[in-house]
TIGU-999936 format. One record per residue (C-alpha): chain; residue in three letters; residue number from 1; x, y, z. Coordinates in pm, whole numbers, plus 32768, in hexadecimal, padded with zeros to 4 digits. Example, Ala and Ser with C-alpha at 12.3 -4.5 7.8 and 13.67 -1.06 7.14 Angstrom:
{ch=A aa=ALA i=1 x=84CE y=7E3E z=830C} .
{ch=A aa=SER i=2 x=8557 y=7F96 z=82CA} .
//
This chain:
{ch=A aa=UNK i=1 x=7C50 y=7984 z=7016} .
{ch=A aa=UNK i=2 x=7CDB y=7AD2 z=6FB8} .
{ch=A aa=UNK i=3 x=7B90 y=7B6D z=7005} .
{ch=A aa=UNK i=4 x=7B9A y=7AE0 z=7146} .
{ch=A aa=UNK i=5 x=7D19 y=7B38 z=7199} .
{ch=A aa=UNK i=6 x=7CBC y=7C98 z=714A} .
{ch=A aa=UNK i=7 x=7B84 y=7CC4 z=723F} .
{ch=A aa=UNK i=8 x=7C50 y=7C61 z=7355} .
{ch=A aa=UNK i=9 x=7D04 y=7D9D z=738F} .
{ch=A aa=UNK i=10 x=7B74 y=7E41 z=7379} .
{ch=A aa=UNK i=11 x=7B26 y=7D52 z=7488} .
{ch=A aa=UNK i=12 x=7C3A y=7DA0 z=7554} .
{ch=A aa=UNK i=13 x=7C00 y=7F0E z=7532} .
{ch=A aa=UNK i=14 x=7A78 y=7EE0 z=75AF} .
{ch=A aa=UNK i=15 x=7ADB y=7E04 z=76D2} .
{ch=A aa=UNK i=16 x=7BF4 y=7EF0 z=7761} .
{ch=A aa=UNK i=17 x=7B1C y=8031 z=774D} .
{ch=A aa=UNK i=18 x=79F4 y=7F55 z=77C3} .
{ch=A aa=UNK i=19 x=7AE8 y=7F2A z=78EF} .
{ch=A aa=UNK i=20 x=7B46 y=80BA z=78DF} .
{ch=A aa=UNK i=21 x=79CF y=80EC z=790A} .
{ch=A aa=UNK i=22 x=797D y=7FDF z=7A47} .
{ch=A aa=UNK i=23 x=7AC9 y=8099 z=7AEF} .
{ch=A aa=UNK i=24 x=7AC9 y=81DB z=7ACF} .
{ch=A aa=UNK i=25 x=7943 y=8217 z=7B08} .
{ch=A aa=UNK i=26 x=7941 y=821E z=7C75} .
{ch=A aa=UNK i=27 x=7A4D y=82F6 z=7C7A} .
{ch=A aa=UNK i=28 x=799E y=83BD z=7BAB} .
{ch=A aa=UNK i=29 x=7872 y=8391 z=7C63} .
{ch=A aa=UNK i=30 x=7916 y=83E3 z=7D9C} .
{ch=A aa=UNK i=31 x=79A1 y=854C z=7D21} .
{ch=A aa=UNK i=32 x=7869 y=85A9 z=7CB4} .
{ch=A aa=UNK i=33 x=77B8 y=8581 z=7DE1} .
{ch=A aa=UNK i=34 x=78CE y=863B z=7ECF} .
{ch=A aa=UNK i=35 x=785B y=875A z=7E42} .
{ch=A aa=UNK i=36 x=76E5 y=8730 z=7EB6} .
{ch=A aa=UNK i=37 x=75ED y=871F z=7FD2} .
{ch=A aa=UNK i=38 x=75AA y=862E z=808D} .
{ch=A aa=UNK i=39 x=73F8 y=862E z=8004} .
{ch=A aa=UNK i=40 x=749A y=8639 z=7EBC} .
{ch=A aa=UNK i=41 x=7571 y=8501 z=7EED} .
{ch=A aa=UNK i=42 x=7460 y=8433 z=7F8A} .
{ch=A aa=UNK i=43 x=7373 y=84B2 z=7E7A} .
{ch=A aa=UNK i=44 x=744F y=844E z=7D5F} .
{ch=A aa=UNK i=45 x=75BC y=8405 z=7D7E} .
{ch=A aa=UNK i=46 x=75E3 y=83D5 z=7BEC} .
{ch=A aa=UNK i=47 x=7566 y=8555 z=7BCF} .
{ch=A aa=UNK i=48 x=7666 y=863A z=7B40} .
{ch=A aa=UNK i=49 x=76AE y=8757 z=7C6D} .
{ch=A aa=UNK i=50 x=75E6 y=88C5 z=7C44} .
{ch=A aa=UNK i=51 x=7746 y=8965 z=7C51} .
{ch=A aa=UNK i=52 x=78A8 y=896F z=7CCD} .
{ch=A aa=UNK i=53 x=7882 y=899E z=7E6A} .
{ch=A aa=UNK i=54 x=79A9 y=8962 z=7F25} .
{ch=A aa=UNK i=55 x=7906 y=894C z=805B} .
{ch=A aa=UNK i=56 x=7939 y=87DF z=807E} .
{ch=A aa=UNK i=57 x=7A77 y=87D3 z=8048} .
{ch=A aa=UNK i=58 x=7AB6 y=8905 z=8134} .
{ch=A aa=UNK i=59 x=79E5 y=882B z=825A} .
{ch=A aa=UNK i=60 x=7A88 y=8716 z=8215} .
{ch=A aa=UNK i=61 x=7BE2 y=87A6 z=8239} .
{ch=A aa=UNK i=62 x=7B9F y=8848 z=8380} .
{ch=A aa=UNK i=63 x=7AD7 y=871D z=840B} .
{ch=A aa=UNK i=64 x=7BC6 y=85EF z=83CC} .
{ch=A aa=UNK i=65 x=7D00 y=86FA z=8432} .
{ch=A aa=UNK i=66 x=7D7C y=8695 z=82F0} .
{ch=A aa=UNK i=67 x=7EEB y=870D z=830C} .
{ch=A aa=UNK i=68 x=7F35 y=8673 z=8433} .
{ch=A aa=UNK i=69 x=7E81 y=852A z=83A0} .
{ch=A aa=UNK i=70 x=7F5C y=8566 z=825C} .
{ch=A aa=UNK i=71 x=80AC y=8556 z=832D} .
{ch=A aa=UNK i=72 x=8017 y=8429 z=840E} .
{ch=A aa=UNK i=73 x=7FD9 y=836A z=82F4} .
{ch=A aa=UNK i=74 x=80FB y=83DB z=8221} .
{ch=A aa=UNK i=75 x=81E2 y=837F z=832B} .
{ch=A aa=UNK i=76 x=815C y=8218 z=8376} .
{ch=A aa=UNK i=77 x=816D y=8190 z=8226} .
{ch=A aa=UNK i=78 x=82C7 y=8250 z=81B8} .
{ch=A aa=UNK i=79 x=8386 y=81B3 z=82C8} .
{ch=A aa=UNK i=80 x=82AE y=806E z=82B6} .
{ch=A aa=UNK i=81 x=8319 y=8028 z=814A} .
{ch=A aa=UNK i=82 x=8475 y=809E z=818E} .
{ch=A aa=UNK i=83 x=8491 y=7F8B z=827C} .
{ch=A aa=UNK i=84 x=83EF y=7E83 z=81E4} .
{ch=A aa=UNK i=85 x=849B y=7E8A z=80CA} .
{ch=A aa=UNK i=86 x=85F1 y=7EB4 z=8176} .
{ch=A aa=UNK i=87 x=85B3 y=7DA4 z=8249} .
{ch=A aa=UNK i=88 x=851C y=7CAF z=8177} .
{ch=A aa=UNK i=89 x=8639 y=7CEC z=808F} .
{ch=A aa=UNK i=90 x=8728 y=7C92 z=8189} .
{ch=A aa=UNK i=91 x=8664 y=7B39 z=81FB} .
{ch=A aa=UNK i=92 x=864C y=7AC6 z=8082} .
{ch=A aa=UNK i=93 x=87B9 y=7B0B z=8044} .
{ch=A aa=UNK i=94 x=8836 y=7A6D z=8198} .
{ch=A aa=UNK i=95 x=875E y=792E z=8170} .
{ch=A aa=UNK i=96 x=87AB y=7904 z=7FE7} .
{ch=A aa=UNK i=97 x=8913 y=7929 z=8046} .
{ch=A aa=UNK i=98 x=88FD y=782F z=8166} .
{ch=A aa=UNK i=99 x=8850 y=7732 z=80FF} .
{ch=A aa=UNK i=100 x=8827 y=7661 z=8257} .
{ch=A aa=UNK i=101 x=86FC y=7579 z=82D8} .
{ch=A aa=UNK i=102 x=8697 y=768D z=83C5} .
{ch=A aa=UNK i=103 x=86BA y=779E z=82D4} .
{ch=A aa=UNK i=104 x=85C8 y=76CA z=81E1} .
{ch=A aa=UNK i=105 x=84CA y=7659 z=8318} .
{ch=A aa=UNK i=106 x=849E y=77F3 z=8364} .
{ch=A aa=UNK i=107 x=8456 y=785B z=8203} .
{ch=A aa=UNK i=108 x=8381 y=776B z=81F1} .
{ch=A aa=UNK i=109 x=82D0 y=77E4 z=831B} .
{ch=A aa=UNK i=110 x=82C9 y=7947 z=82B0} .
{ch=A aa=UNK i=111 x=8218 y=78D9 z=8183} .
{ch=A aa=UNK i=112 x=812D y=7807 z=8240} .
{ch=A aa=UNK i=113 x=80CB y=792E z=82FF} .
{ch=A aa=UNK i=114 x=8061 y=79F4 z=81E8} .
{ch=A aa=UNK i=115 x=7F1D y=7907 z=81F7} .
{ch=A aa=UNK i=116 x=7ECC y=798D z=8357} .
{ch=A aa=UNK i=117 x=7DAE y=7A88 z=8328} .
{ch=A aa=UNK i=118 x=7DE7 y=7BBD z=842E} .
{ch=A aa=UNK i=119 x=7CB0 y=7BBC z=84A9} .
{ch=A aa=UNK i=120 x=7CE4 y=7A53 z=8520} .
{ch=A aa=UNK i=121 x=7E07 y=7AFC z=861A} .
{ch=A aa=UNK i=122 x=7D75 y=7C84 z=8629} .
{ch=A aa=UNK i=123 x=7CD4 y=7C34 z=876C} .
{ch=A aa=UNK i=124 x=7E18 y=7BB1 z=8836} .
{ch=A aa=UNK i=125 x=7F03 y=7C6D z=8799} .
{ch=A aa=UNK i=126 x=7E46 y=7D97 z=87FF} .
{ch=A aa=UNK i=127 x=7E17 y=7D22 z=8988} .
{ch=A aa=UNK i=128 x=7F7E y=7CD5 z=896C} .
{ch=A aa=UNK i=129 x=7FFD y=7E23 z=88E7} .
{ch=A aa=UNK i=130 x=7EEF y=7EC5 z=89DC} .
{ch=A aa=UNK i=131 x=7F7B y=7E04 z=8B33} .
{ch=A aa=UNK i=132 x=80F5 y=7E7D z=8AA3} .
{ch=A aa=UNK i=133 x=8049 y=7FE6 z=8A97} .
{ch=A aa=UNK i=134 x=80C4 y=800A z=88FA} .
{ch=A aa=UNK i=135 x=7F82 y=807B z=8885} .
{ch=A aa=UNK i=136 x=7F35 y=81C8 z=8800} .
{ch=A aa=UNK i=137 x=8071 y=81D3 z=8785} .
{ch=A aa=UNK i=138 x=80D3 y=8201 z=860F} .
{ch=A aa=UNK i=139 x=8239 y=813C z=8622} .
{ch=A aa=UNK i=140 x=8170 y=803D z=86A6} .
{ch=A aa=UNK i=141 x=8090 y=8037 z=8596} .
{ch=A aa=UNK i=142 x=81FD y=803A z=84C3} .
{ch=A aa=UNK i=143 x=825F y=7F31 z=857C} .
{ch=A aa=UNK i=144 x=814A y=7E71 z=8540} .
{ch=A aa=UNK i=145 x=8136 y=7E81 z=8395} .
{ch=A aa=UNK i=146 x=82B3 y=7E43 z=8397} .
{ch=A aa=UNK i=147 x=823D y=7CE3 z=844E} .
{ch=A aa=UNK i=148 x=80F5 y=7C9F z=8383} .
{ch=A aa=UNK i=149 x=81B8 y=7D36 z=8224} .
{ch=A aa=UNK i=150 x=82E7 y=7CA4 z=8235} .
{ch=A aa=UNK i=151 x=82A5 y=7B34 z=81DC} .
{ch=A aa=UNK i=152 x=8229 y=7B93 z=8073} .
{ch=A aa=UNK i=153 x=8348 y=7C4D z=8054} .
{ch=A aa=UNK i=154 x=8450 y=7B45 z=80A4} .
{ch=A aa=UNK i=155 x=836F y=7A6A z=7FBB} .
{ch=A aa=UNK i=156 x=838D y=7B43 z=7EA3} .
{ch=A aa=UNK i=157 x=8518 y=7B79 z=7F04} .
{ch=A aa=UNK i=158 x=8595 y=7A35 z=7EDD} .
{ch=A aa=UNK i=159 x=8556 y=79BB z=7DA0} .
{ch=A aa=UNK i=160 x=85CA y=7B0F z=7D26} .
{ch=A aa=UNK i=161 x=8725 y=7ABF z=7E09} .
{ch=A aa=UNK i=162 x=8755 y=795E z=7D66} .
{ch=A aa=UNK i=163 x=875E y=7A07 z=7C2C} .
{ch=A aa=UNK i=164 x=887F y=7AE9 z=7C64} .
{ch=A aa=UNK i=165 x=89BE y=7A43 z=7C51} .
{ch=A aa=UNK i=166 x=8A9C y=79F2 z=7D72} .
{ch=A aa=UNK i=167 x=8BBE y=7A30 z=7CBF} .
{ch=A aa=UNK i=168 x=8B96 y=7BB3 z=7CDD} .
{ch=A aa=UNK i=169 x=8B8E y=7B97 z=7E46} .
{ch=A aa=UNK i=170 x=8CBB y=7AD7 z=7E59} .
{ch=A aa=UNK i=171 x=8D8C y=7BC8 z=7D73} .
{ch=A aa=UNK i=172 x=8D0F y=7CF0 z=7E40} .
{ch=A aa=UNK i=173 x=8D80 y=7C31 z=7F5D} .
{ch=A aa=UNK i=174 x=8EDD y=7C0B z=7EB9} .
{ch=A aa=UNK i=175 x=8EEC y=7D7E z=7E85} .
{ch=A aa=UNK i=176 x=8EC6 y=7DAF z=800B} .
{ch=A aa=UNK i=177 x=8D70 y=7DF3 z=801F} .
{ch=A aa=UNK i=178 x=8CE8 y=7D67 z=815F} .
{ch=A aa=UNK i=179 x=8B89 y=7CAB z=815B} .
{ch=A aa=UNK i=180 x=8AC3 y=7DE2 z=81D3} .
{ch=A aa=UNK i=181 x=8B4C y=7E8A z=80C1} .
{ch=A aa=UNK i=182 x=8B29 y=7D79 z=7F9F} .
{ch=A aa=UNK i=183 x=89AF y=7D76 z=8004} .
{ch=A aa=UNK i=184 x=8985 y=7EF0 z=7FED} .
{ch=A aa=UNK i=185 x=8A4E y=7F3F z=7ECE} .
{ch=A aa=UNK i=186 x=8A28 y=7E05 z=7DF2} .
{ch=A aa=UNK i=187 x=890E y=7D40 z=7E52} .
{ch=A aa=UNK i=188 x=87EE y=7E48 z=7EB0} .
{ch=A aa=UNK i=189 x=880B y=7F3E z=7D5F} .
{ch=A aa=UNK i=190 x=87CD y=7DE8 z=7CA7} .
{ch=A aa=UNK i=191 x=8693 y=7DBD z=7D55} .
{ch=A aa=UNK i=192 x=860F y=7F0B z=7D04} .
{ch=A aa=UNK i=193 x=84FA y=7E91 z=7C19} .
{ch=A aa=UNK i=194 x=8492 y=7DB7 z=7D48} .
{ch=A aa=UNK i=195 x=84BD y=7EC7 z=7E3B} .
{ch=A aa=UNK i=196 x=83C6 y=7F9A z=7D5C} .
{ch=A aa=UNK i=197 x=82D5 y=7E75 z=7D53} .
{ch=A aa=UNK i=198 x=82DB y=7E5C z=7EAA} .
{ch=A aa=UNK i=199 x=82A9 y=7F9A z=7F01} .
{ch=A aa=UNK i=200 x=8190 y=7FF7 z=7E25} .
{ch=A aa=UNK i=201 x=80BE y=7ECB z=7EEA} .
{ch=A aa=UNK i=202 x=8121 y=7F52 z=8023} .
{ch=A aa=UNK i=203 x=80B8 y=80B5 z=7FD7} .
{ch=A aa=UNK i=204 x=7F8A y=805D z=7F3D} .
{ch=A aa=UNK i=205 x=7F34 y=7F63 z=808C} .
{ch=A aa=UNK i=206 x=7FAB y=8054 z=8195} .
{ch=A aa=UNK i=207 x=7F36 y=8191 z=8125} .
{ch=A aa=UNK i=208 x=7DD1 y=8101 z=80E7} .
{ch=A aa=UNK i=209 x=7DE4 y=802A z=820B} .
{ch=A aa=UNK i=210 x=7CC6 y=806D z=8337} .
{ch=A aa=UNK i=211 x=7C89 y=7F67 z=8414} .
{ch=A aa=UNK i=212 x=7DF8 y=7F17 z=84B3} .
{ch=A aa=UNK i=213 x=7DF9 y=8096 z=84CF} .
{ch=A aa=UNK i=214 x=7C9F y=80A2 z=8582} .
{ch=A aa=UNK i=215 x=7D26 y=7FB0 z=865D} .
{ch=A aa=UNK i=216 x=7E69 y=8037 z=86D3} .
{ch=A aa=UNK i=217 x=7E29 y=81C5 z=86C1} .
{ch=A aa=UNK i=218 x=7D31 y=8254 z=87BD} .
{ch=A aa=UNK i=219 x=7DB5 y=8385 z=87C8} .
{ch=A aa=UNK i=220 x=7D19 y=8497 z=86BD} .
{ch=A aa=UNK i=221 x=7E6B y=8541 z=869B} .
{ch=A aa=UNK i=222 x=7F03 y=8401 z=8644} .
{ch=A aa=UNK i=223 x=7E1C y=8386 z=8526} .
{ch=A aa=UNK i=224 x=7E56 y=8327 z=83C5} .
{ch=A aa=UNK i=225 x=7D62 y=83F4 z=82AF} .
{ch=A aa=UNK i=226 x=7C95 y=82AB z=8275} .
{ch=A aa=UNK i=227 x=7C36 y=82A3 z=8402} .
{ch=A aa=UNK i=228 x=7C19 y=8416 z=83C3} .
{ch=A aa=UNK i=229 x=7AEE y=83F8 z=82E8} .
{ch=A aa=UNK i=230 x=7A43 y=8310 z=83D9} .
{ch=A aa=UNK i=231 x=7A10 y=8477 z=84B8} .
{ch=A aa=UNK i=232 x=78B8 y=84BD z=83B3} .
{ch=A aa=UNK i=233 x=781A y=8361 z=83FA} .
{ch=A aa=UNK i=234 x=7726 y=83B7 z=8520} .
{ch=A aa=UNK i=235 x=7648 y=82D4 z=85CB} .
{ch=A aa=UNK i=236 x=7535 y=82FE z=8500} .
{ch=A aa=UNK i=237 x=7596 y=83E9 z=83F5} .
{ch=A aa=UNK i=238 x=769A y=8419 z=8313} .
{ch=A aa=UNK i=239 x=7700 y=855D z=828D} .
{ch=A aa=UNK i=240 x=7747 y=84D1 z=8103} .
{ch=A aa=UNK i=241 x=77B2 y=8630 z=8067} .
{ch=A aa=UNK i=242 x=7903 y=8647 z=8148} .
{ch=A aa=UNK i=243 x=7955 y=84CC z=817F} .
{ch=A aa=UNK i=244 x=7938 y=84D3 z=7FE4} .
{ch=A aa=UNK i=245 x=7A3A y=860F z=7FE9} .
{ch=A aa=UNK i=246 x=7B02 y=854B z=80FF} .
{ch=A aa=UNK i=247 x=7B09 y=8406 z=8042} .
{ch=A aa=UNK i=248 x=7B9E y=84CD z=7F19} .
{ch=A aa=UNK i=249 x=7C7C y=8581 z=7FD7} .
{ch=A aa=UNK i=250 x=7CFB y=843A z=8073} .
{ch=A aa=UNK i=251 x=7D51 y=837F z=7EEF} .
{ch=A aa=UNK i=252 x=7DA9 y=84F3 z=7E9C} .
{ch=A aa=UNK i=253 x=7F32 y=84B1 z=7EE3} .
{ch=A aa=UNK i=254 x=7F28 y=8329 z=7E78} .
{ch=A aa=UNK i=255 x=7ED1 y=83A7 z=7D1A} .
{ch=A aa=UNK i=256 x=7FCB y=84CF z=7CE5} .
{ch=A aa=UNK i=257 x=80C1 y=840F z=7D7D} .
{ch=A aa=UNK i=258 x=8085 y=82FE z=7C5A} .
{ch=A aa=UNK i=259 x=8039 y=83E9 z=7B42} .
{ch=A aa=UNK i=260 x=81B4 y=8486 z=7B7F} .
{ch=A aa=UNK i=261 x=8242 y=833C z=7BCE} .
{ch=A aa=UNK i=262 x=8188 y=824C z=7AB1} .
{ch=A aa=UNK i=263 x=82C8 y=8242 z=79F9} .
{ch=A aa=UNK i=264 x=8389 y=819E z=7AD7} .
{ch=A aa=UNK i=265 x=8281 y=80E3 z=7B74} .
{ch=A aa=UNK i=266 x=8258 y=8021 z=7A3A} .
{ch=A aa=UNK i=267 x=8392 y=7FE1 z=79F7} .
{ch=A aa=UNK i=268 x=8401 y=7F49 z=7B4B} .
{ch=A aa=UNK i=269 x=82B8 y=7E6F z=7B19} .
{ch=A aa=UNK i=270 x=831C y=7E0E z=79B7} .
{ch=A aa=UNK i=271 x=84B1 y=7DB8 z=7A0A} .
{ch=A aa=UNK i=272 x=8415 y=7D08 z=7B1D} .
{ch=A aa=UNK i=273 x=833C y=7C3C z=7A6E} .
{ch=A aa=UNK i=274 x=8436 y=7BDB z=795C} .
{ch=A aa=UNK i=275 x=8553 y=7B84 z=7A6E} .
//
């Protein structure tokens, strides 16, 4: 028994860097072949690279405009996840707090629609937003993930509202705050672990995110850096060396973003998941 106890931590050990491994290796994979030809990535992609060129990743910047792709993107998922989680804040609160039939019937419905797949309604919704002339048009696009990310949010929201007492409400309330104000400076900092939660999926979905993107923005001015990397994918060719370097350049920001952050990513995930 005590044998067995003890190789259990060894086991462990093997099975998270076993996952380490599967992870991180086409990462890996993927750096090392930015930095090569295109004969040497069709020849053999597991190769390490001759040397160091930076001729990729110059190409690649020039070819997907990548500043103005940067700001695109950075724009549409900032204000995105601002809203979402503002808003979805605000509908948990108001229909925990008012607990009617009709409040109950249109949660319900919001989670229902999470079930929806969006490429059941792409189609429509794009002939739609196309006859109201709203396409190629990043607030649109805004628009749009406020609507498809809300309902998760609002999910997540209000069982992390019935938890928090209505008694603090009521005694800010007492002290003359109105209920604008009880929401924003009572309610809200206690869902900061949720807010973090929420806006890690968000980030992670948005950023990444391609095909509502591809859908709504024609424009090449107006494109996100994943739509950006679509500009080395030719009919019949693809140049590999700078859609590698583009690729990295895209998860480039993602990952510093997270390596400066980690600390209070985990936390908000951790309070979250013990509230």
């Amino acid at each position: 028994m005590v044998g067995s106890k003890s190789a259990i931590p060894w086991l462990k050990t093997v099975l998270l860097t076993a996952g380490l491994i599967l992870f991180i290796v086409p990462f890996v994979v993927l750096i090392l072949n930015s930095f090569k030809e295109n004969k040497a990535i069709t020849s053999n992609p597991l190769s390490l690279p001759e040397h160091l060129d930076f001729t990729n990743y110059k190409n690649a910047f020039e070819q997907m405009n990548y500043l103005t792709a940067f700001s695109n993107t950075l724009v549409i998922t900032v204000v995105s996840v601002l809203l979402i989680s503002m808003f979805a804040a605000m509908t948990a609160h108001y229909f925990v707090r008012n607990n009617t039939k009709f409040n109950q019937y249109a949660f319900m419905i919001m989670v229902a629609s999470m079930i929806i797949p969006f490429q059941a309604i792409m189609i429509p919704l794009v002939k739609i937003y196309g006859s109201l002339g709203m396409l190629d048009n990043k607030w649109s696009l805004i628009y749009m993930y406020l609507g498809f990310g809300s309902s998760l949010a609002v999910f997540i929201y209000h069982g992390f509202v019935k938890s928090i007492p209505a008694e603090l409400e009521e005694a800010a309330m007492i002290d003359g705050c109105t209920r604008t104000q009880t929401f924003f400076r009572i309610v809200f900092p206690v869902l900061t672990p949720t807010t973090a939660t929420i806006a890690i999926l968000n980030v992670l979905w948005i950023w990444n995110d391609y095909l509502l993107p591809s859908l709504i923005l024609v424009d090449p001015e107006q494109r996100t850096l994943p739509l950006s990397t679509y500009s080395f994918q030719g009919t019949y060719t693809s140049d590999y060396g700078p859609l590698m370097a583009a690729l990295v350049l895209t998860i480039l920001p993602i990952i510093v973003v997270y390596l400066f952050a980690q600390k209070y990513i985990i936390q908000g995930v951790m309070q979250g998941s013990i509230k």
